[in-house]
Wavefront OBJ file of the C-alpha trace (Angstrom):
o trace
v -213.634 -111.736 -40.869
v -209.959 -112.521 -40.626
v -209.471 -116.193 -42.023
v -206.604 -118.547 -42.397
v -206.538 -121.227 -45.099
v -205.384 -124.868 -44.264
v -205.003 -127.367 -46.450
v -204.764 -129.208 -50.095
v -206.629 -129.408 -52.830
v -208.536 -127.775 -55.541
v -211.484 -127.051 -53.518
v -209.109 -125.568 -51.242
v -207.531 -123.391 -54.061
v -210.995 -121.848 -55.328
v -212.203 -121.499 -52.176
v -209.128 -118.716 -51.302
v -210.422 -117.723 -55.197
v -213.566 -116.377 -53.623
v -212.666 -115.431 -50.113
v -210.619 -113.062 -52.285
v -213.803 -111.627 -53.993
v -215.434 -111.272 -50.506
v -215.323 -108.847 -47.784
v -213.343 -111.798 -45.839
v -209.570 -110.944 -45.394
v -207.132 -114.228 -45.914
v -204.274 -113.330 -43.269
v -202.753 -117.122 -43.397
v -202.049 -120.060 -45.729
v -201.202 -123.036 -44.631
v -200.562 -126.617 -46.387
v -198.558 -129.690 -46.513
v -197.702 -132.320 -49.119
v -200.007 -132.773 -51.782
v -201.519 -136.684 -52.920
v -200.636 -137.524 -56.712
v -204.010 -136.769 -58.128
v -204.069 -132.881 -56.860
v -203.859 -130.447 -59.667
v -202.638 -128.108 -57.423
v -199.545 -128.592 -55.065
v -197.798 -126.820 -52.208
v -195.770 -124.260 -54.843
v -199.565 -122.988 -55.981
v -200.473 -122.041 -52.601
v -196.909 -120.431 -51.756
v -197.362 -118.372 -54.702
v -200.714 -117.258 -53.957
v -199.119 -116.476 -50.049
v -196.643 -114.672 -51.590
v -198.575 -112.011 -53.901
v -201.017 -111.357 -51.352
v -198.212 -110.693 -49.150
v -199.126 -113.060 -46.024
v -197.412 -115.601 -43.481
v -197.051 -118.914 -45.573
v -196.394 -122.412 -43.928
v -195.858 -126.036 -45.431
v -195.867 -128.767 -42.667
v -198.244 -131.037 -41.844
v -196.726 -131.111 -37.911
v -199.944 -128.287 -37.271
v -199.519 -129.032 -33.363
v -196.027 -128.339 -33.226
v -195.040 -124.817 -30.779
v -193.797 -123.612 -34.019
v -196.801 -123.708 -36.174
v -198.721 -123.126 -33.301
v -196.868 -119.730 -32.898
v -197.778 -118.485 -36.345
v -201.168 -119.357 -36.108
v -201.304 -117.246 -32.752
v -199.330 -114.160 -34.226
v -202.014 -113.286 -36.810
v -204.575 -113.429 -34.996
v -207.527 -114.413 -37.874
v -211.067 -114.690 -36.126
v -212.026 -118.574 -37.915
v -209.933 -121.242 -40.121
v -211.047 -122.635 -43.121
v -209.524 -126.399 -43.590
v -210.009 -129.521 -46.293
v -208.225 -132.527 -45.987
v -205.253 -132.059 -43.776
v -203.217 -134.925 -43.579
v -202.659 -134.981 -39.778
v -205.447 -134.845 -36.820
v -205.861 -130.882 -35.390
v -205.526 -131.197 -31.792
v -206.773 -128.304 -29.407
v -204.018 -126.187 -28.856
v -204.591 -125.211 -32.930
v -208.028 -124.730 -32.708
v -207.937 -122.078 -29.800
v -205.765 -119.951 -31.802
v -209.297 -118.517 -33.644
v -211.884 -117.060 -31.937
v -214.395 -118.964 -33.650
v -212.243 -122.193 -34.819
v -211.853 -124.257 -37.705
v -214.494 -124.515 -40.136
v -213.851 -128.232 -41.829
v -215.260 -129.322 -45.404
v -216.368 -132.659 -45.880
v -217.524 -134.912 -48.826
v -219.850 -137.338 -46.643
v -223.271 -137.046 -44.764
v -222.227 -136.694 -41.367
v -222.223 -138.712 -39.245
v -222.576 -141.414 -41.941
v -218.984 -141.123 -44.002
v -216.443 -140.089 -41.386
v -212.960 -140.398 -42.649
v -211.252 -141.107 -46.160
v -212.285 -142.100 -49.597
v -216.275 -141.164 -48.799
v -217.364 -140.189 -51.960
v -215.543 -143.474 -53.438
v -217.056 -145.221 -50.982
v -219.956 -143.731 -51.529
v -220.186 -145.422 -55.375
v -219.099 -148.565 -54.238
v -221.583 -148.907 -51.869
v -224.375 -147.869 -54.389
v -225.841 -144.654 -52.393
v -228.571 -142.913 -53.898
v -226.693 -139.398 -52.621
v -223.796 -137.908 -51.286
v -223.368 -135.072 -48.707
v -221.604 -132.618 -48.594
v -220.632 -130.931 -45.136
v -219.219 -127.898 -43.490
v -219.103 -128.425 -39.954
v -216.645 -127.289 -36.862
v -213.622 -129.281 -36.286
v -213.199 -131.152 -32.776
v -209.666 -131.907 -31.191
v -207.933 -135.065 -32.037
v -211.391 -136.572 -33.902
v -212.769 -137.297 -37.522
v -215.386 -134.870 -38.733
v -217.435 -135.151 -35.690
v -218.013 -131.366 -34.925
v -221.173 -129.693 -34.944
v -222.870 -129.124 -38.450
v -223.228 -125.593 -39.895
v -223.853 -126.319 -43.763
v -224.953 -129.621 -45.746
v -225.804 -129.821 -49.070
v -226.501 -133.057 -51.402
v -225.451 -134.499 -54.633
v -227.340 -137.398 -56.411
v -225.533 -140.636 -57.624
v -227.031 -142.768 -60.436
v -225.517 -146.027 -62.118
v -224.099 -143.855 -64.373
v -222.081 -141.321 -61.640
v -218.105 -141.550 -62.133
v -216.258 -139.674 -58.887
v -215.187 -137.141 -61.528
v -218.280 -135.743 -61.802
v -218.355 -135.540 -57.807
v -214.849 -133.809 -57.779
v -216.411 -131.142 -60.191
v -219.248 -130.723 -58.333
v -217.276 -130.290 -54.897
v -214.640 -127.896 -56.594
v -217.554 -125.320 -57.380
v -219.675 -126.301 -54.488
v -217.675 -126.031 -51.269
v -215.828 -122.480 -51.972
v -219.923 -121.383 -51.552
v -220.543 -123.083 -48.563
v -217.434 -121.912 -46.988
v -219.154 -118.140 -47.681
v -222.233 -119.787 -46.681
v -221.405 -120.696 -43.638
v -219.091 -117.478 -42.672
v -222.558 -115.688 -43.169
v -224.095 -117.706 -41.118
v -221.749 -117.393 -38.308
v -221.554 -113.649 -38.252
v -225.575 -114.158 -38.560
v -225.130 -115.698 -34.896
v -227.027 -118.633 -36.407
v -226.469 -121.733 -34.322
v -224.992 -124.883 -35.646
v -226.955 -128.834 -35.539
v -225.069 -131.630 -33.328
v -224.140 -134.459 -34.983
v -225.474 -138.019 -33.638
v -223.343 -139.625 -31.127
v -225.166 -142.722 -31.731
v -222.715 -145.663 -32.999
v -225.405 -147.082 -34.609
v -225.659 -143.854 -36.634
v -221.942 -143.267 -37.352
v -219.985 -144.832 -40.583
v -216.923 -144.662 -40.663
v -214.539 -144.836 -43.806
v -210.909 -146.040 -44.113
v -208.349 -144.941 -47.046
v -208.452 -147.007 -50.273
v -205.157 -147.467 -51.727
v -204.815 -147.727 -55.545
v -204.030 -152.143 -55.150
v -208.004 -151.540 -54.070
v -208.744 -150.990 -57.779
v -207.458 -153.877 -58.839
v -210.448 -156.256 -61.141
v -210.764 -159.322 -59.677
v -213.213 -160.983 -62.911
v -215.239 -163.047 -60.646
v -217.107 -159.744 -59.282
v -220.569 -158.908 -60.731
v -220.950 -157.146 -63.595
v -222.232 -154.309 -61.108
v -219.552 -154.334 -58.606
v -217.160 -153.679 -61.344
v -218.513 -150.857 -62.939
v -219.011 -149.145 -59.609
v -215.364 -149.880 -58.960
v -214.581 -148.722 -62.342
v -216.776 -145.138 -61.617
v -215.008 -144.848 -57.830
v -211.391 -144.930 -59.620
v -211.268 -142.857 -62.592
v -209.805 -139.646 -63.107
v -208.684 -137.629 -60.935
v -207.168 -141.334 -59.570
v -205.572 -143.560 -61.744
v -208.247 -146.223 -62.909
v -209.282 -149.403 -62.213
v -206.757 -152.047 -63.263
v -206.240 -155.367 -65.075
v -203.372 -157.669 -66.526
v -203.089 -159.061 -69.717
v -199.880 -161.042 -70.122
v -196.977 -158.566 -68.757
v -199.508 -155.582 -69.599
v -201.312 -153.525 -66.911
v -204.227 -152.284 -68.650
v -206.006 -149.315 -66.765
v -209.545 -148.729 -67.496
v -211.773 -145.675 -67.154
v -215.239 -146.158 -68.306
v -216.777 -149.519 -68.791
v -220.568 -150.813 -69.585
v -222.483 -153.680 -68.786
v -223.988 -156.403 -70.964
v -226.107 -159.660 -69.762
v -225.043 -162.810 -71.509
v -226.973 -163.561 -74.918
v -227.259 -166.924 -74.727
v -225.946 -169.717 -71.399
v -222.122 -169.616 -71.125
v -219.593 -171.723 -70.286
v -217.236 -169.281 -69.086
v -214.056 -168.617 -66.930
v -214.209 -165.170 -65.693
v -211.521 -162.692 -67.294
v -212.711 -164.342 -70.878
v -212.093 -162.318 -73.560
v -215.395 -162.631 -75.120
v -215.378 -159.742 -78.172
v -212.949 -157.541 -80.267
v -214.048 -154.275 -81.939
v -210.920 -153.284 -83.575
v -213.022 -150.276 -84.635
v -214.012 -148.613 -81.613
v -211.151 -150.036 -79.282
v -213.062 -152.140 -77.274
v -212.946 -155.314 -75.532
v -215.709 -157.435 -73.944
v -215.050 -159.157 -70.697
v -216.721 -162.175 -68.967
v -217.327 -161.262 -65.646
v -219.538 -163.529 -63.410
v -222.652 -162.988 -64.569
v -222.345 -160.953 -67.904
v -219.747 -159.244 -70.001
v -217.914 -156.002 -69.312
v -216.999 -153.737 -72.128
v -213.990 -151.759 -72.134
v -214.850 -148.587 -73.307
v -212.056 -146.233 -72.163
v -208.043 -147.795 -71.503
v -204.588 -147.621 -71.243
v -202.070 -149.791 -71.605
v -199.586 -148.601 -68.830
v -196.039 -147.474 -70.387
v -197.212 -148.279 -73.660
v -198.760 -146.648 -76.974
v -200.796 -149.466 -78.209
v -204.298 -148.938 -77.901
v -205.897 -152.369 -76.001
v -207.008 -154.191 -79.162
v -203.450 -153.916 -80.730
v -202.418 -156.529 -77.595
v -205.407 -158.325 -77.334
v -206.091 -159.843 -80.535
v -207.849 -163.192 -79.989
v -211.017 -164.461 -77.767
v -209.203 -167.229 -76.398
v -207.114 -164.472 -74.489
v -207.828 -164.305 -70.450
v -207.386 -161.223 -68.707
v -204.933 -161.686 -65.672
v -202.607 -164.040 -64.849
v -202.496 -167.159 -62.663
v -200.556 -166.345 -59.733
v -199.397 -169.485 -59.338
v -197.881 -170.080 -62.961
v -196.096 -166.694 -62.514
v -194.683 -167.913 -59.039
v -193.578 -170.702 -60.987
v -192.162 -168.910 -64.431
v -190.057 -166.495 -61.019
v -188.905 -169.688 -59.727
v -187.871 -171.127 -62.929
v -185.939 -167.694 -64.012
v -184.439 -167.426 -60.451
v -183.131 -171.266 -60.742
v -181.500 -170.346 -64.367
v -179.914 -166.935 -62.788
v -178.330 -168.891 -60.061
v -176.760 -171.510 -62.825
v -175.474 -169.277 -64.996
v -174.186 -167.246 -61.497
v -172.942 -170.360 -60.551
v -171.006 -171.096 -64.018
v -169.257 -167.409 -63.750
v -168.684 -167.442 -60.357
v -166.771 -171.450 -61.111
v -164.997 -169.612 -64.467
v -163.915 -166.103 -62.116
v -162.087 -168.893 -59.431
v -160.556 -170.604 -62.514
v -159.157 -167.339 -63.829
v -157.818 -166.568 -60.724
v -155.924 -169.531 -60.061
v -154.393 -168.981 -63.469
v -153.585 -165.883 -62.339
v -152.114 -166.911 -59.227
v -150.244 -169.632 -61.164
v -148.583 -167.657 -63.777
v -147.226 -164.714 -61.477
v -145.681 -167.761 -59.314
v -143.798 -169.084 -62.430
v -142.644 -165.145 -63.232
v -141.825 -164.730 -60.123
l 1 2 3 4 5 6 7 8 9 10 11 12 13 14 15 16 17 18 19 20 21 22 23 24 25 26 27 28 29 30 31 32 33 34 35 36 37 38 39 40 41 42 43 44 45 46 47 48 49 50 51 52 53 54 55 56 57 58 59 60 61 62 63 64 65 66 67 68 69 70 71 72 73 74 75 76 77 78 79 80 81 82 83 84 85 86 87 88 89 90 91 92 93 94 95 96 97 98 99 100 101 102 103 104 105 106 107 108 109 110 111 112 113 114 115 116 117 118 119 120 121 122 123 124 125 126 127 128 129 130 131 132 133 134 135 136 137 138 139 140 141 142 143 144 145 146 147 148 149 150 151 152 153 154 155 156 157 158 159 160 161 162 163 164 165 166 167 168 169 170 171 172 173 174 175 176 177 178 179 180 181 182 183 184 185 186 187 188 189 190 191 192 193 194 195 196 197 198 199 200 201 202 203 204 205 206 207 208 209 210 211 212 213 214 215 216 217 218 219 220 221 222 223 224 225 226 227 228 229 230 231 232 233 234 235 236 237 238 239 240 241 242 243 244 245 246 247 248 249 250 251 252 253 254 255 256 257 258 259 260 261 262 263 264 265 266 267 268 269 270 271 272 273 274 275 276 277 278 279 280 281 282 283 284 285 286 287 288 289 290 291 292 293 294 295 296 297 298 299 300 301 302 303 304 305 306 307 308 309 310 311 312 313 314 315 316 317 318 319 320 321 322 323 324 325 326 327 328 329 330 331 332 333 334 335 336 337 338 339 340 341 342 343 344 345 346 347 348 349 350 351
């Protein structure tokens, strides 16, 4: 079949990898701006347009008479798409004879929309799915279902490993499916059922941010949900942000008395630092202290340290430095005047 390529990321990338090694022939590639934690960008898939000599396009406006144009013009018999940043109306979708094919990192209809496998962690799943189903106009992964495969999640399951998985995984049940379709095999329905439908919202990287007063749990799942390929989950210490990657768990040896965000143990030798959290201790396994070269344990030295700071004593430290800006902006703003009357003064007397 004649296929067109839409989208961003690496899943994207080595799923034209494969359609190249098929009997499939790529006639289009499409994409618009790539998120921060991509590997690959728009420039990788305008090179790869360019040597195999094919109509390239890099705007996520997909409904727009111009896009909608090219799409027409070379005439490819299906679409493959992952994570386009703008809703596919109709208009887009009638341009292939047998539509757009969309790839999809939740169990549909459970895990519509953003974030899923994140989600997924944070909401302590036993498994994720993985889906390849037709797109619908102007709605979130609601089309019929032509491929679904799983992937198990432990306590120990870091998105990471998902993101591997899914880079290998969904360039073979793109082929999968394509098979399937010139098969003339018929696709399932997804439930229409509100009751069966969950729906997920973006996370933004603030949503990483440890509050201390979370389980032990709930921070190590949102430790797993934020690591690499995003930026970590994240902590202050003083006027450090400390990001961290890999974390374990540890019950309390003996009744505390304990503010949460406690600095509880040092091991200088390993680089690690043991948390209070509210009901057991967190060690930092894996860190980085943003814009800085120390390692964690070269800025956190002693156990009566406290991880974040009171928002209300930095509101008051602002306040304090903004008062003592606007004195000393007061005293060169009275000295400037001063000068100038000088000024003013001693060109009167020349004059």
């Amino acid at each position: 079949m004649r296929v067109a390529v839409l989208g961003r990321t690496e899943m994207l990338w080595n799923s034209i990898k494969l359609l190249e090694e098929s009997e499939h022939e790529i006639v289009l590639i499409g994409t618009c701006k790539a998120a921060p934690e991509y590997s690959v960008d728009e420039k990788h898939f305008e090179q790869e347009a360019k040597r195999l000599g094919i109509p390239f396009f890099n705007n996520a406006k997909i409904n727009s008479d111009e896009i909608i144009a090219l799409l027409s013009r070379v005439q490819a018999d299906i679409a493959i798409s992952i994570n386009w940043l703008t809703v596919i109306g109709q208009r887009a979708i009638d341009c292939f004879r047998y539509g757009i094919l969309n790839a999809h990192a939740g169990d549909l209809p459970k895990y519509r929309g953003n974030a899923c496998p994140n989600w997924a962690i944070i909401n302590g799943e036993k498994r994720i799915g993985i889906t390849v189903h037709y797109m619908l106009a102007d709605e979130i992964d609601a089309g019929d279902i032509l491929v679904k495969d799983y992937y198990s999640l432990n306590d120990k399951t870091t998105i990471t490993e998902i993101y591997q998985y899914m880079e290998k995984k969904i360039p073979e049940m793109y082929m999968q499916a394509l098979d399937k379709i010139a098969q003339g095999a018929f696709p399932t329905s997804q439930s229409k059922k509100p009751e069966d439908i969950l729906r997920c919202y973006p996370r933004v990287p603030s949503d990483s941010f440890i509050d201390w007063k979370m389980s032990c749990n709930d921070i190590d799942k949102l430790v797993r949900a934020s690591c690499s390929p995003f930026t970590g989950a994240y902590t202050y210490f003083k006027e450090y942000k400390i990001r961290i990657f890999e974390c374990s768990k540890e019950p309390f040896r003996t009744s505390v008395l304990v503010v949460p965000g406690q600095i509880v143990m040092i091991d200088k030798l390993t680089n690690r630092i043991g948390v209070a959290a509210r009901d057991g201790i967190i060690i930092i396994c894996k860190s980085e202290v943003e814009g800085s070269e120390k390692k964690i344990t070269e800025i956190i030295t002693s156990v009566r340290a406290r991880m974040n700071y009171s928002v209300q004593d930095k509101l008051y430290e602002l306040e304090r430095r903004i008062e003592k800006l606007e004195n000393i902006g007061g005293g060169i703003i009275h000295t400037l005047n001063t000068s100038i009357r000088m000024l003013e003064e001693n060109v009167h007397e020349i004059i």
